[in-house]
C-alpha positions in Angstrom: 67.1 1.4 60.1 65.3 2.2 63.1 61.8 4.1 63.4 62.3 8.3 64.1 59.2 8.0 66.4 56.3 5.9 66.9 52.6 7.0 66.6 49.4 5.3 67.4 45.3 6.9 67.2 43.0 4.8 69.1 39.6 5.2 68.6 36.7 3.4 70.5 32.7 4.0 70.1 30.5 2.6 72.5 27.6 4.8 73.4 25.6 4.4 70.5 22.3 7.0 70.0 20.6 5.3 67.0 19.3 1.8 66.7 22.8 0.1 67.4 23.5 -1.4 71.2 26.2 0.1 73.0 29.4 -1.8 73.6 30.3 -0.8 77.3 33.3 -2.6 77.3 35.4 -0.4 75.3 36.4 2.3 76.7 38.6 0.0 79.5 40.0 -1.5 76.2 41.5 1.6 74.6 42.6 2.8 77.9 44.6 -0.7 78.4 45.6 -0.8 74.4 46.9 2.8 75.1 49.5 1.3 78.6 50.5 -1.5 76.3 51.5 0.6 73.5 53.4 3.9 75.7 55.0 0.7 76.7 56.5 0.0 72.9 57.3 3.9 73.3 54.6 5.2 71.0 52.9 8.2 71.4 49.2 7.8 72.2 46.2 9.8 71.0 42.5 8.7 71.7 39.1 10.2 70.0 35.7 8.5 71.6 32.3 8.3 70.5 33.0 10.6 67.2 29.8 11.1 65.3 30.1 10.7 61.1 32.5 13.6 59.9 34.4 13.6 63.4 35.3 9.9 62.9 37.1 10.3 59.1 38.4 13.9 60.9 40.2 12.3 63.4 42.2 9.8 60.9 42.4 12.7 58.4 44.1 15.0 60.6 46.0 12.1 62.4 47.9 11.1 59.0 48.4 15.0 58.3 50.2 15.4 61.6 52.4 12.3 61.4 52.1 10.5 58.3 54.7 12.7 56.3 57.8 12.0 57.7 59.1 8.5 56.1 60.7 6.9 59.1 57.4 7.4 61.7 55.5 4.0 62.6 51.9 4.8 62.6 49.3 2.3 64.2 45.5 2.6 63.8 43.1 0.7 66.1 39.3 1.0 65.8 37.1 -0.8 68.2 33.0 -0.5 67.4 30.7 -1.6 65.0 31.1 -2.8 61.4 29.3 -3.2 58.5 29.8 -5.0 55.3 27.6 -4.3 52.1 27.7 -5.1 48.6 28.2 -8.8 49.3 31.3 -8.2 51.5 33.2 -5.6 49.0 32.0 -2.6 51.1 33.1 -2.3 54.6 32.1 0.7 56.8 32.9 2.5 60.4 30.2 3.1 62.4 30.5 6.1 64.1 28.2 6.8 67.2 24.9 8.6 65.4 24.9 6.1 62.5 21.4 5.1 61.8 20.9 1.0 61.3 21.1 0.3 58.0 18.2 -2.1 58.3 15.9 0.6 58.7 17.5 3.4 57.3 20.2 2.9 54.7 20.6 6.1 52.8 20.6 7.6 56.9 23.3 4.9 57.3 25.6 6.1 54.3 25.8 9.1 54.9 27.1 8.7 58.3 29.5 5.9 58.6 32.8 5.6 57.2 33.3 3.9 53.9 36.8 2.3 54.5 37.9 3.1 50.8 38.2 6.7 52.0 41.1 5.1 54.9 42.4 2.7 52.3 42.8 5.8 50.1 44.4 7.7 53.2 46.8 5.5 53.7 48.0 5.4 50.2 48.8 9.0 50.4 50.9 9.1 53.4 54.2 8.9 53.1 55.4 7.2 56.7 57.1 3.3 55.2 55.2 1.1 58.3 51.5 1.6 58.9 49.5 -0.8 61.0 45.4 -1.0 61.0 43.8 -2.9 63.3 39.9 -3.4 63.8 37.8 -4.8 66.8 35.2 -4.9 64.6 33.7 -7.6 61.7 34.4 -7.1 58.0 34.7 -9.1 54.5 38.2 -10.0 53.6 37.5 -8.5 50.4 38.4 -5.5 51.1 42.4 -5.0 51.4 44.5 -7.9 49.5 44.2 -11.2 51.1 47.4 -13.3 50.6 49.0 -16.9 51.9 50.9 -16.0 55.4 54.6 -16.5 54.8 55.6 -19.8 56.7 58.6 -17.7 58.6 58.4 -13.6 59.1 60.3 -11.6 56.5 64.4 -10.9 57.8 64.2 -7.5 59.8 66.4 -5.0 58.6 64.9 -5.7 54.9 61.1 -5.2 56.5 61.7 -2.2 58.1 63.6 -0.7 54.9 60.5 -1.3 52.6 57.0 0.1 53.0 53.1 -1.4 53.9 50.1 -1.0 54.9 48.8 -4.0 56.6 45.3 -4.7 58.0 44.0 -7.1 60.5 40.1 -7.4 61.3 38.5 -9.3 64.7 36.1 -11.0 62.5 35.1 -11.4 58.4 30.9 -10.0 57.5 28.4 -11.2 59.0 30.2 -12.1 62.4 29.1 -10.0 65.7 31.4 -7.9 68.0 31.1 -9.6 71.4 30.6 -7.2 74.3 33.5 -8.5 76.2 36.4 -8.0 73.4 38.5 -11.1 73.5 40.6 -9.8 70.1 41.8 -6.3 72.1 43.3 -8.7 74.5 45.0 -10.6 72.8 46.1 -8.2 71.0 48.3 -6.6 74.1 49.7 -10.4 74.6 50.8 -10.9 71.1 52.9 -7.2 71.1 54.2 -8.0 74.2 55.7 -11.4 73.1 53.0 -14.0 72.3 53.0 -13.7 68.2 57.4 -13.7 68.4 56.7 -17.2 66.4 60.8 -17.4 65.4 61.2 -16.2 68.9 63.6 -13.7 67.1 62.5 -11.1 69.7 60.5 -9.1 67.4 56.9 -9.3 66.5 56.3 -8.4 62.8 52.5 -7.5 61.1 52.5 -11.1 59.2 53.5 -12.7 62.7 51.1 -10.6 64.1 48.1 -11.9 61.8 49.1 -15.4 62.0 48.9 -15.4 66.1 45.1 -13.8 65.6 44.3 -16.5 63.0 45.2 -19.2 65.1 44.3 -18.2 68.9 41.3 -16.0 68.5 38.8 -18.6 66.9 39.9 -21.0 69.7 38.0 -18.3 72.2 35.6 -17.0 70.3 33.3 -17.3 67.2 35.4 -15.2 65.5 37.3 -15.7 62.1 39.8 -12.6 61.9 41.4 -11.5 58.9 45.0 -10.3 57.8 46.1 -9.2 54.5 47.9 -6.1 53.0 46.9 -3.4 50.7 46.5 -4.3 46.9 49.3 -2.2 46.2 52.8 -3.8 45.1 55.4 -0.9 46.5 53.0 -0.5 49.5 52.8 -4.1 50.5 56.7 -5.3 50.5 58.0 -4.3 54.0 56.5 -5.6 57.3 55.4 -3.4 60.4 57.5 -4.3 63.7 57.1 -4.4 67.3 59.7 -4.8 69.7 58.4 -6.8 73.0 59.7 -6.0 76.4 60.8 -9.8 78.0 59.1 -10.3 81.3 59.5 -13.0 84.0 57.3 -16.2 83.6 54.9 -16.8 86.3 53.2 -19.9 87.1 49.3 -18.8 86.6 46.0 -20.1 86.4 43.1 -20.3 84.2 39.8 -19.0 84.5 36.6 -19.5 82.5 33.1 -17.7 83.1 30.3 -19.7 81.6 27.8 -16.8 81.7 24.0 -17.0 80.6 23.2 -14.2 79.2 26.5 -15.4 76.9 27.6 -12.2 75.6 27.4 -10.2 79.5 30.6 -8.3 80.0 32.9 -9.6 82.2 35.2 -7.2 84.4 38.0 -8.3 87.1 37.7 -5.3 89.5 41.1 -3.3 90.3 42.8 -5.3 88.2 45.1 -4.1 84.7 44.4 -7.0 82.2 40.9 -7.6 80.9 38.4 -10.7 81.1 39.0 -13.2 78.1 37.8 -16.6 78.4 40.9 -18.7 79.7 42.9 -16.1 81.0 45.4 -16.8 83.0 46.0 -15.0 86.9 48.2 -15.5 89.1 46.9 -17.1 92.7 45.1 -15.0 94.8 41.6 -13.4 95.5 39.6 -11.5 92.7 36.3 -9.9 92.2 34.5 -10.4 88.7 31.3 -8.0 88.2 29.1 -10.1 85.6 27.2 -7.1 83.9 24.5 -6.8 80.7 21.4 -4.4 80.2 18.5 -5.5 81.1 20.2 -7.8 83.8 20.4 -7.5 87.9 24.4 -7.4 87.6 26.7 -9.7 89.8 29.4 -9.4 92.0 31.0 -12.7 92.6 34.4 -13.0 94.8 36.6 -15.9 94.4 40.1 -17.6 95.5 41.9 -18.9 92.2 44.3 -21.6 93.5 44.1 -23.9 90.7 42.1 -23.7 87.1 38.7 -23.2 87.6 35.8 -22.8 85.3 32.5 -20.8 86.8 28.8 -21.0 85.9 26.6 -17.8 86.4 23.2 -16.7 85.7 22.1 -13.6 85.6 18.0 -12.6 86.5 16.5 -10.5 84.2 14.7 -7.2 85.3 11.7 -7.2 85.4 10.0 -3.8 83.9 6.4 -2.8 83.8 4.9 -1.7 80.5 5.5 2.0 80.4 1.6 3.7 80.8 1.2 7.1 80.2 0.5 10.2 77.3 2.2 9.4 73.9 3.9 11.9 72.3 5.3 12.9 68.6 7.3 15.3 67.2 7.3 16.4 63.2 10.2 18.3 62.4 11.6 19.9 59.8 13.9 19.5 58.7 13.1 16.0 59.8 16.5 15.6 61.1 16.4 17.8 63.7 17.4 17.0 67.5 15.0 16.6 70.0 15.2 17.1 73.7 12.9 16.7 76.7 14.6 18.7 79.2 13.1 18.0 82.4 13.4 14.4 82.3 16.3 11.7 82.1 14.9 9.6 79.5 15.8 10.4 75.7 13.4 11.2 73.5 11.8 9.1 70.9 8.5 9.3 68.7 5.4 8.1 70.5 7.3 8.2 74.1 4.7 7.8 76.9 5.1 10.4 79.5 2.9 10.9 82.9 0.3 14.1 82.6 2.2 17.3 83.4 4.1 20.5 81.9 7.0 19.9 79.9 10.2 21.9 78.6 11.6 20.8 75.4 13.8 22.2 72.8 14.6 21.5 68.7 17.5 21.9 67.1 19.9 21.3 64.4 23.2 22.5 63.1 22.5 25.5 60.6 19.2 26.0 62.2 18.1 28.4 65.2 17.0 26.2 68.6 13.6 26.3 69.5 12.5 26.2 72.3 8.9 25.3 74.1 7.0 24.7 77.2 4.0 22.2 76.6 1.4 20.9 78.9 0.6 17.5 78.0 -3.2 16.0 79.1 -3.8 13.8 76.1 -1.9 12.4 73.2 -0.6 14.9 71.3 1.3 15.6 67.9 3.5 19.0 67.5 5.0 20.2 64.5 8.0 22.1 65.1 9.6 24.1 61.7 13.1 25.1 62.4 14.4 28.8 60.5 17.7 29.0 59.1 20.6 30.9 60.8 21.2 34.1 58.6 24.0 33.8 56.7 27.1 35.3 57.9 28.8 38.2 56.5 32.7 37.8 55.3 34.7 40.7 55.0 38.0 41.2 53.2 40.7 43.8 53.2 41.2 45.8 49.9 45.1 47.0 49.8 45.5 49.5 46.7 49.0 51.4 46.2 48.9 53.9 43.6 51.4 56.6 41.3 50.9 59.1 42.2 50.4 58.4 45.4 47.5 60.9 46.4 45.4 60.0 43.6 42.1 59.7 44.5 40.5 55.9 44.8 36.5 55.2 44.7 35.4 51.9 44.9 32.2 50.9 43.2 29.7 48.2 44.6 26.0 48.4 45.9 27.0 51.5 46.9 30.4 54.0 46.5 33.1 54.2 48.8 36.2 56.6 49.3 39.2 54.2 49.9 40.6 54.1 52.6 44.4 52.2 53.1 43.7 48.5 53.7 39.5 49.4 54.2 37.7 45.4 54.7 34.7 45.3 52.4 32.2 42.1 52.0 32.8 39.6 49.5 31.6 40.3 46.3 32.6 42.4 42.7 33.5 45.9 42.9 34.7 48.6 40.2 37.8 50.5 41.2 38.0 54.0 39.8 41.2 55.7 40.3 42.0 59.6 38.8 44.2 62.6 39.2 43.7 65.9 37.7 46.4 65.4 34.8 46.2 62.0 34.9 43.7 59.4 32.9 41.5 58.0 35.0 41.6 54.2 35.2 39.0 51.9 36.1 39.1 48.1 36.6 37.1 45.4 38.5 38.1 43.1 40.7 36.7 39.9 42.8 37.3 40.2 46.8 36.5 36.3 47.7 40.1 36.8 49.2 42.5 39.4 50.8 43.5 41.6 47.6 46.6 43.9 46.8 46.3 46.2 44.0 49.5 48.4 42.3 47.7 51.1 40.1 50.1 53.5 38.0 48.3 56.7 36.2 49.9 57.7 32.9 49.8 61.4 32.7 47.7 62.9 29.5 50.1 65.3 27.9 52.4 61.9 27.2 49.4 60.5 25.9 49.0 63.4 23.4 53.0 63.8 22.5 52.8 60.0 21.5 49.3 60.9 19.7 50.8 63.7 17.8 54.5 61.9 17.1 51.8 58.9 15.8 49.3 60.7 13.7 50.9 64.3 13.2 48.4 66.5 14.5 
């Protein structure tokens, strides 16, 4: 049974704002990842950089898109930081404006992703085949570890059963390089490289064995593979079909690089940098890049296997002089901006005598904004007011028999109805009457768009049933 269509969310966070280093490298990655994968024919969708809610957001509303329909294939690939706690049985997501959990862990929890919330996503959906991958480092603890089959399950009997499978570049405590060697290899191993019956299919398992085997041999990485601990959901066997390409003599190149973990970038070319790769002969230009480094640009002819050596000179920067200045906030998580200057803020910053402008703000909260001269050290405390809370209004529909009978409608003050009149949220008494008529009065709760049928009984029924009741 084949798939009805083919869906994969990359997401890739590399500009990080709070006490983690940035990992420049990936948004080249996704952008190859996402090539690789239009060439399995799935459709692509990328998020970058989502801060804490944005990151579970973009899975969330992923999964509701295209994780109903039974046949879909659904691949999830998240390259960034990751964190294990609890001894390994807690994995998190780091999303962009995480704080480091070594200096603020409550900060830290509340921000990243706990990755029982995706485990408990992806027993929701409904699509059979769902693939997770991570460029990042977690404990194998947390989906089902299991023994690899010796030979990938048959594939008409794979594709007719469900799973959720998950592979990891590394297990705790194991650092993402700069320079991904796992995303890579990852592109080779869909396009053929993990076919380990040479069946000409790839399957998850297959999948997980190839990164078991190859990546350690590259880097100090120990991935890890497993499905979830869920018996229906772990029988099947997600499936790739490779495209077969021509083999091409190539050679291999290794860049022994001090600083080791510098990112390494072939210029104008499609693959990217792993240790060993293998190129076909002809000229290239490798830029050799870290922070804090002069960066490199090193041309070479690759006629044979070669292995490079290159050190990069550190920079050399001058202890910043100047006025020091803090900021108390509250609430104390408020943003702060300098905005006549390229440098980020940070508490105790040291800035050269001058005038300075400078706003505060938070979500929730009005901006403030300043001018300050600064010609000492100097401490500001900035309190931010609330936005007012925004008014909701809902519409009030009320038919009534007899049809001109006259409607008031009671709140803080009284108001003559008027057909399909919008009035704030909140409890209201509805008095209806007609000369003739009984008056009638209910309440009612407008936290919603309300429709109201209101019948009057006339009173000389009422007092034909009173006399046929009591006799007088």
């Amino acid at each position: 049974m084949p798939y009805a269509n083919s869906y994969a969310l990359l997401v890739g966070v590399s500009n990080y704002s709070n006490g983690w280093p940035d990992l420049e490298s990936i948004p080249s990655e996704i952008e190859h990842i996402k090539v690789a994968l239009e060439e399995q024919g799935f459709t692509v969708e990328t998020v970058m950089d989502p801060k804490g809610k944005e990151l579970f957001r973009s899975f969330e509303t992923f999964i509701s898109h295209y994780g109903y329909n039974p046949n879909n294939r659904l691949l999830f690939f998240y390259s960034g930081h990751g964190y294990t706690t609890n001894s390994g049985k807690k994995g998190y997501l780091v999303p962009v404006d995480t704080p480091n959990p070594n200096i603020n862990l409550r900060g830290f929890k509340r921000h990243a992703m706990n990755m029982g919330r995706l485990i408990t996503l992806s027993r929701e959906m409904e699509s059979k085949h769902a693939l997770f991958l991570f460029d990042s480092c977690f404990s194998g603890v947390i989906f089902k570890t299991k023994a690899l089959p010796a030979k990938p399950p048959y594939i008409q009997k794979s594709m007719s059963r469900p799973v959720r499978q998950y592979i990891t570049a590394g297990s705790a405590n194991e650092e993402v390089p700069a320079n991904s060697t796992f995303t890579p290899m990852f592109i080779d191993a869909i396009k053929g490289k993990a076919d380990l019956n040479n069946d000409g299919y790839v399957t998850g398992s297959e999948l997980g064995i190839h990164m078991m085997q190859e990546l350690p041999l590259y880097a100090d990485q120990s991935p890890q593979y497993g499905k979830i601990r869920d018996y229906e959901l772990s029988q099947g066997d997600f499936i790739f079909i490779p495209k077969k390409e021509l083999s091409i003599p190539k050679h291999r190149l290794n860049v022994k690089v001090n600083p080791s973990d510098a990112s390494i970038k072939i210029i104008d070319h499609k693959e990217i940098f792993q240790q060993g790769i293998k190129l076909s002969q002809n000229s290239y230009t490798l830029e050799i890049r870290r922070k804090g480094y002069v960066s490199k640009s090193i041309n070479i002819d690759l006629f044979r296997d070669r292995v490079l050596h290159v050190t990069l000179k550190k920079i050399k920067r001058e202890k910043p002089t100047g006025l020091q200045l803090y900021v108390q906030t509250i609430p104390k998580d408020a943003v702060i901006r300098i905005l006549n200057i390229k440098e980020r803020f940070f508490q105790g910053i040291k800035l050269p005598k001058g005038k300075y402008s400078m706003d505060v703000k938070k979500v929730g909260y009005q901006t403030q904004k300043m001018e300050i001269e600064l010609f000492k050290d100097k401490v500001l405390q900035v309190t931010l007011k609330k936005e007012p809370p925004k008014i909701v209004y809902y519409p009030l529909l009320i038919d009534t028999i007899p049809e001109d009978a006259h409607v008031v409608v009671v709140g803080d003050s009284d108001h003559s109805y008027r057909n399909g009149m919008k009035l704030e949220e909140g409890e209201y008494k509805i008095l209806v009457s007609k000369e003739g008529y009984e008056t009638q009065e209910l309440k009612v709760t407008l936290d919603k768009s309300v429709a109201l049928d209101i019948e009057l009984k006339k009173r000389e029924e009422e007092k034909r049933k009173r006399k046929m009741f009591y006799g007088f």
